[in-house]
Backbone as a ProteinNet text record, in pm:
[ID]
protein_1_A
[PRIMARY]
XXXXXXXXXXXXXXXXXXXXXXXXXXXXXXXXXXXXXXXXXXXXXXXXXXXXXXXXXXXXXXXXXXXXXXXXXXXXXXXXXXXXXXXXXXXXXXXXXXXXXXXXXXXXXXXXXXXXXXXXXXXXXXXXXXXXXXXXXXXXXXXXXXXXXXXXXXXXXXX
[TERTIARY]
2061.9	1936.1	1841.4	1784	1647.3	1520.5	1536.5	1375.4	1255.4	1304.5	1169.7	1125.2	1171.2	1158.5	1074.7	1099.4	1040.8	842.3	822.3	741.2	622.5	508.8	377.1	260.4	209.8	118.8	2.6	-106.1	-197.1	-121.2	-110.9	-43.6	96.4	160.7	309	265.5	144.4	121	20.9	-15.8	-92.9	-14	112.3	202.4	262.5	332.4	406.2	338.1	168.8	92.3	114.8	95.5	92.7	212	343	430.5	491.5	436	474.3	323.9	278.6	159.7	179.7	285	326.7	176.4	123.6	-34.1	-69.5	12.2	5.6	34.6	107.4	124.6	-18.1	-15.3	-174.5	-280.9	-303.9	-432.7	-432.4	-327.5	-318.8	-359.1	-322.1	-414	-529.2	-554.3	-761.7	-808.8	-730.5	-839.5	-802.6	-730	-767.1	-856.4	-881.3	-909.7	-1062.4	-1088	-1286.9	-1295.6	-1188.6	-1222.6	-1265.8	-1242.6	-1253.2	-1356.5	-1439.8	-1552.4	-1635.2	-1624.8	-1729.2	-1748.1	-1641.5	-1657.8	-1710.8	-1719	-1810.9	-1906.5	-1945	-2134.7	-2236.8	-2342.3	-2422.8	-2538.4	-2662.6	-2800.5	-2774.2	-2648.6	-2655.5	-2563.8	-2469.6	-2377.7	-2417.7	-2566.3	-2571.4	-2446.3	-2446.3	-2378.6	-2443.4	-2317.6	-2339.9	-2218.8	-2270.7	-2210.7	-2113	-2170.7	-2110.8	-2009.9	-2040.9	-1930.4	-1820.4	-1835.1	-1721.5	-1660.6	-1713.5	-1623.3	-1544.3	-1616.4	-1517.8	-1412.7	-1418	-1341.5	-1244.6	-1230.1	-1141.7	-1118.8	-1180.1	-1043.5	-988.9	-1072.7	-978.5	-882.1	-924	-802.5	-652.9	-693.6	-627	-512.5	-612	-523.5	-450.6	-490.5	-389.7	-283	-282.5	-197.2	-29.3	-159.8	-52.6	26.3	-44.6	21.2	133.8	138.6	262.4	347.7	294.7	427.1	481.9	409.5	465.1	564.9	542.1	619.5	746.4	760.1	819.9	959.9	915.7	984.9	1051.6	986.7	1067.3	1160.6	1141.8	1211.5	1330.4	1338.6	1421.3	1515.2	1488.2	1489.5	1650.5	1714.8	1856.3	1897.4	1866.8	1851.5	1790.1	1677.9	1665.9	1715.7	1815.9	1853.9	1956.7	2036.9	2142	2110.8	2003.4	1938.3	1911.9	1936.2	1898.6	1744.2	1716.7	1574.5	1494.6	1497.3	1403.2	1486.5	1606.8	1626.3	1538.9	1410.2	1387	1254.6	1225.8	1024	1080.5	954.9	936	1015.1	1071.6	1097.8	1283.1	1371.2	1452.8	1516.6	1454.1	1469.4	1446.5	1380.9	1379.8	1212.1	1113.4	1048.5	930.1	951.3	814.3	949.8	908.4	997.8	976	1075.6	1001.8	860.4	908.2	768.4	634.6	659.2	551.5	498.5	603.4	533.4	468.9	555.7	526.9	374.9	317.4	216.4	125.6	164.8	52.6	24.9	134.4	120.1	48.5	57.8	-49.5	-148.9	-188.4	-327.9	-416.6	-282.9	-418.7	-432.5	-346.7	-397.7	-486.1	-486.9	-616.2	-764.9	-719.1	-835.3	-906.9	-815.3	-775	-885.3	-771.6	-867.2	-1013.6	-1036.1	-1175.3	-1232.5	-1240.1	-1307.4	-1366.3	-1229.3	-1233.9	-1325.1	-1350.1	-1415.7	-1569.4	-1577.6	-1703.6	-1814.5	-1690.1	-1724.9	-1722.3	-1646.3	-1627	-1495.2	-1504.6	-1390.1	-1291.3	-1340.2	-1184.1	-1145.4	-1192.4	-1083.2	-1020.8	-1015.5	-953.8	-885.9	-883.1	-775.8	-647.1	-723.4	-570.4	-557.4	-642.7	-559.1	-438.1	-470.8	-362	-259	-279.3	-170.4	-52.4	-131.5	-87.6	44.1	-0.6	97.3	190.8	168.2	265.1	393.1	300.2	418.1	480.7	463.4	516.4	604	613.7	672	825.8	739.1	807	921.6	865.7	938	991.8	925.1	934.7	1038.9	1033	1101.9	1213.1	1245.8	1406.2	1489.7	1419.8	1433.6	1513	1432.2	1509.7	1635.4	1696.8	1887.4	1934.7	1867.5	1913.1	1889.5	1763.9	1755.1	1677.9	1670.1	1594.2	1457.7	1440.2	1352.8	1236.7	1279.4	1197.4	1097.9	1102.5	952.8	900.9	914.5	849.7	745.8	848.2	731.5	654.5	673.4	587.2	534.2	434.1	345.3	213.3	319	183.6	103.4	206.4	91.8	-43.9	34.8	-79.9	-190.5	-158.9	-269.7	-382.4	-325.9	-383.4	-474.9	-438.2	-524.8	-628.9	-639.2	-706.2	-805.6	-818.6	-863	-1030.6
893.8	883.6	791.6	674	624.8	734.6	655.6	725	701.1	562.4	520	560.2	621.5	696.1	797.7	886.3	973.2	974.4	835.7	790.4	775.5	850.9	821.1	746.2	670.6	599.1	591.2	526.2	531.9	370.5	281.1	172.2	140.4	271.1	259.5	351.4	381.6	489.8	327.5	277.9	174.8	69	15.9	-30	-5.9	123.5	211.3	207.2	249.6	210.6	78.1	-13.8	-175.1	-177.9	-119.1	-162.2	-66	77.2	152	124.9	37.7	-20.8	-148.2	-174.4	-369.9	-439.7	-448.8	-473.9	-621.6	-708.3	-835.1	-891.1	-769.6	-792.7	-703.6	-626.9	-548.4	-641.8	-668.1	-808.9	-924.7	-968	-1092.2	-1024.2	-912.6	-826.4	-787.1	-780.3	-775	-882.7	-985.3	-1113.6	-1164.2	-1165.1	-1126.8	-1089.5	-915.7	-832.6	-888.3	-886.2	-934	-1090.9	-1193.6	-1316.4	-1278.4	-1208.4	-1135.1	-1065.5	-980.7	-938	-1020.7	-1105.9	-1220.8	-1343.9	-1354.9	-1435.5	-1351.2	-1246.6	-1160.4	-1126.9	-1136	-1119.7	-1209.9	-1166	-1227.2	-1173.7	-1211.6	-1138.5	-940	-923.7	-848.1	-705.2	-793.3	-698.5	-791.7	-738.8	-823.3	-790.8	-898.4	-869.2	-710	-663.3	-539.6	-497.2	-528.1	-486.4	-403.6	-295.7	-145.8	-153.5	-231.3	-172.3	-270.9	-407.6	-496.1	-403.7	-338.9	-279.2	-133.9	-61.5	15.1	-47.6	-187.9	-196.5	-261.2	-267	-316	-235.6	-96.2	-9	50.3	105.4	182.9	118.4	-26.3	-125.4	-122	-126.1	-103.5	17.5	102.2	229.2	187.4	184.8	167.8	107	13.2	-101.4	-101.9	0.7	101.2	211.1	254.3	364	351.8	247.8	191.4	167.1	73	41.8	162.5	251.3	368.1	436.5	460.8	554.8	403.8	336.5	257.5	230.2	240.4	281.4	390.7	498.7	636	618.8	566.2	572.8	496.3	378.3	321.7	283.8	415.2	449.6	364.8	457	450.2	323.1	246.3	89.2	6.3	-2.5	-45	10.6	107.8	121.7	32.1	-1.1	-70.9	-252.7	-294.5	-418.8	-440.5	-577.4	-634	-661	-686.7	-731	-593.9	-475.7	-400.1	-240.5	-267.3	-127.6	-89.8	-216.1	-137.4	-89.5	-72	-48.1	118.8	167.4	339.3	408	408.8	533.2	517.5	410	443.1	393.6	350.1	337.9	474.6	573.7	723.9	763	631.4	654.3	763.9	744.3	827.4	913	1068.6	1071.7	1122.4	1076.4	1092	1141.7	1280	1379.1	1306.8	1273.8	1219.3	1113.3	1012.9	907.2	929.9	1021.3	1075.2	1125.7	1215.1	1265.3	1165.8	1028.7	918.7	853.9	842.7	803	835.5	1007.4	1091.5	1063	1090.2	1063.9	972.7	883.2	663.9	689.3	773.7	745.2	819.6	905	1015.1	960.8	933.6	837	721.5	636.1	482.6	555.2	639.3	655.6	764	767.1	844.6	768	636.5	518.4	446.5	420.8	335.8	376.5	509.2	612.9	587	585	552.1	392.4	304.9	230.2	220.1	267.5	308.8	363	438.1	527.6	410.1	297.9	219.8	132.9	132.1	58.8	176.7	296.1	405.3	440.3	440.5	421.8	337	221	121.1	73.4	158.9	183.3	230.8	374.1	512.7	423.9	391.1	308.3	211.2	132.2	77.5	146.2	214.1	309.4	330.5	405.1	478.3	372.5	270.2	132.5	91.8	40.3	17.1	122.3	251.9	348	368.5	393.5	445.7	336.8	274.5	173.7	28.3	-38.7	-169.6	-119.1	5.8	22.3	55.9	125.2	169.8	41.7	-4.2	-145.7	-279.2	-248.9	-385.5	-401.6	-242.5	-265.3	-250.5	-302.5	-319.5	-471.9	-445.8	-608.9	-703.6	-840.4	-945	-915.5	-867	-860.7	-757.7	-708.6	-590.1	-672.4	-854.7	-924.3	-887	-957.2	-936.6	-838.3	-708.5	-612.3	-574.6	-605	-570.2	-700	-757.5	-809.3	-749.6	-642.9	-565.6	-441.5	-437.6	-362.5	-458.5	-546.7	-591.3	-641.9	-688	-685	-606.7	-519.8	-376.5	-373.9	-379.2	-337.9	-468.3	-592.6	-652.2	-642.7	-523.9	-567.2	-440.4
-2240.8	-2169.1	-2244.4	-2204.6	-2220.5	-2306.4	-2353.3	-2480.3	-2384.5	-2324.5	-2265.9	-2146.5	-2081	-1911.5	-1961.7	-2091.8	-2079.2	-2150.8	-2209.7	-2286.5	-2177	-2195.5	-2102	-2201.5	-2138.6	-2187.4	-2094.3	-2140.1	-2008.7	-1959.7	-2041.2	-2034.7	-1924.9	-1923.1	-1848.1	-1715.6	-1746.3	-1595.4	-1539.8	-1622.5	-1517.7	-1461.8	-1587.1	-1474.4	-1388.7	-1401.3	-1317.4	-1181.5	-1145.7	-1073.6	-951.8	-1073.9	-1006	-927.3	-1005.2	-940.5	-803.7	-813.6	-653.1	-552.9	-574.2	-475.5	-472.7	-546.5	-549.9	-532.8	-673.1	-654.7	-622	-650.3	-575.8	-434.1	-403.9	-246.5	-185.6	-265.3	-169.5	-222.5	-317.4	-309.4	-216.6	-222.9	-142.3	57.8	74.8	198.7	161.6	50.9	81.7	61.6	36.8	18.9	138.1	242.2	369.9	466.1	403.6	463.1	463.2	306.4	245.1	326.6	321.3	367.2	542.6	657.5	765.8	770.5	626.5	701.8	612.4	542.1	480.8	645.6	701.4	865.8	959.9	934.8	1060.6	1004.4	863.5	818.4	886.4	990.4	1086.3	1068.4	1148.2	1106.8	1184.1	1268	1339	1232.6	1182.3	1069.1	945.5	865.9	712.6	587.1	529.2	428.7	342.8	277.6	225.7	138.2	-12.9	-138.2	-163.4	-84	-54.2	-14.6	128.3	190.7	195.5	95.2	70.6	-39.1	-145.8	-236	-221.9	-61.6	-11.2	96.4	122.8	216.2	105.8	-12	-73	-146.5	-197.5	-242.8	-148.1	-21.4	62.5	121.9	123.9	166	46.5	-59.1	-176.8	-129.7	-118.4	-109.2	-2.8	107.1	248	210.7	167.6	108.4	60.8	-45.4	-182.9	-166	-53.8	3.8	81.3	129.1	272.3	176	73.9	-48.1	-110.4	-143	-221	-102.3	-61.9	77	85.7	103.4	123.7	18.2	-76.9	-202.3	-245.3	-178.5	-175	-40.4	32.7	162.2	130.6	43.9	6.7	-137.2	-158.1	-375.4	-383.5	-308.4	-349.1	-292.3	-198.6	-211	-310	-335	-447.9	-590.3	-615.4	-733.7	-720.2	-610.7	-626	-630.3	-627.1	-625.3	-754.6	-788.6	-981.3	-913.2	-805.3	-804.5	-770.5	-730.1	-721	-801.2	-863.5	-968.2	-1066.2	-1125.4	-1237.9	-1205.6	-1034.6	-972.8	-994.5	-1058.6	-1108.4	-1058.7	-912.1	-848.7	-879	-826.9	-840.9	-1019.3	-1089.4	-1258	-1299.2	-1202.6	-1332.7	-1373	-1367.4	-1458.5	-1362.6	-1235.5	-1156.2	-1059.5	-1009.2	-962.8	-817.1	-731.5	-552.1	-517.2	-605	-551.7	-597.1	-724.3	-769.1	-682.6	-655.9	-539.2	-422.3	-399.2	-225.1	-268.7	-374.5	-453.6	-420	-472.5	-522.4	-368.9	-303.6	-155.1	-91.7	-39.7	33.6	-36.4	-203.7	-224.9	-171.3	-189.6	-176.7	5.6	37.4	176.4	228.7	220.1	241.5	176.7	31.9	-15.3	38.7	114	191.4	315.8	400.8	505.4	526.3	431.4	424.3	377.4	275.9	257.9	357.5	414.9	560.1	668.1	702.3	781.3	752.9	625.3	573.8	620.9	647.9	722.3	873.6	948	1073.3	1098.3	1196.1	1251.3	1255.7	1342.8	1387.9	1250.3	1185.4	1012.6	942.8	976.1	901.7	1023.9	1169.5	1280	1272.2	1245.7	1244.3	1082.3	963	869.9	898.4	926.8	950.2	1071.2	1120.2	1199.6	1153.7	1085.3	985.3	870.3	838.4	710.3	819	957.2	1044.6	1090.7	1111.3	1176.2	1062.9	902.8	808.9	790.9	774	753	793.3	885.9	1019.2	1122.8	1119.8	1174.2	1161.2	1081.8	978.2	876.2	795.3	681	709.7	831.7	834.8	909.2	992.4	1079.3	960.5	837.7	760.9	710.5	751.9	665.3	822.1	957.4	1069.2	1141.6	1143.3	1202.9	1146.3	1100.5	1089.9	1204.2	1278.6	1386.4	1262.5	1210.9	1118.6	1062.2	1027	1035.8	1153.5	1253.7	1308.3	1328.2	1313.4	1319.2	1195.2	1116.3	1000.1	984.7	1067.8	1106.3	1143.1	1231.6	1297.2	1164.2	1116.6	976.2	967.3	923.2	844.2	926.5	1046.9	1104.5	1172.2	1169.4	1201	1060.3	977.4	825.7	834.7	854.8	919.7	967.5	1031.9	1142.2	1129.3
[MASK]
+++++++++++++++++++++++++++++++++++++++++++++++++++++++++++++++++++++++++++++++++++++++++++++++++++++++++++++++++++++++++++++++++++++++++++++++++++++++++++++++

């Protein structure tokens, strides 16, 4: 057994982090998300501090959350991959429950953020996670068409 699976750090819990929220794929959707409501700031919706830095963690979370669930849904695929065996869940180092743990959190977190700004960005948050989930994730060891639809995540989070 690895010495190192069992080694906690705040350091290996923050990567561990980055990597079951794949934190570069969820940034590159809020700079999106902020570039979308920086084009709809008007004299009618003013700009507002607030609610750019909740629409970018709860966006965060939404994000992180589709990835985490996504990762548990697909552990034992990616253990057998050189490119995604060594992300937390199927390397050993976080284990299902725990993800599934961190998943429900960011999303509950995600959409009560979102709420905070209006009902419909914490609507087609939660939509969002459901179509990635649910249907994008089992769709990709079936069809190439599974872009397509995991399109509609993200635009839904968008939006």
């Amino acid at each position: 057994m690895n010495a190192t699976k069992n080694t906690f750090s705040i350091k290996s819990i923050f990567t561990d982090f980055k990597e079951i929220t794949k934190a570069g794929l969820a940034i590159s959707v809020l700079f999106s998300s902020v570039a979308g409501y920086l084009l709809g700031v008007n004299e009618e919706h003013p700009f507002k501090w607030s609610v750019l830095a909740v629409l970018a963690i709860g966006g965060y979370c939404m994000v992180g959350a589709s990835n985490a669930f996504n990762q548990v849904i697909e552990k034992d695929i990616d253990a057998l991959m050189d490119r995604t065996k060594n992300r937390p869940v199927p390397s050993g180092r976080m284990s299902p429950k725990m993800a599934l743990f961190v998943a429900s959190l960011l999303t509950i977190v995600g959409i009560a953020l979102l709420y905070t700004i209006n009902a419909k960005s914490a609507m087609f948050a939660a939509i969002s996670i459901f179509l990635y989930t649910s249907i994008y994730t089992p769709l990709k060891t079936v069809t190439s068409l599974s872009v397509f639809v995991g399109a509609f995540p993200g635009r839904f989070l968008l939006c």
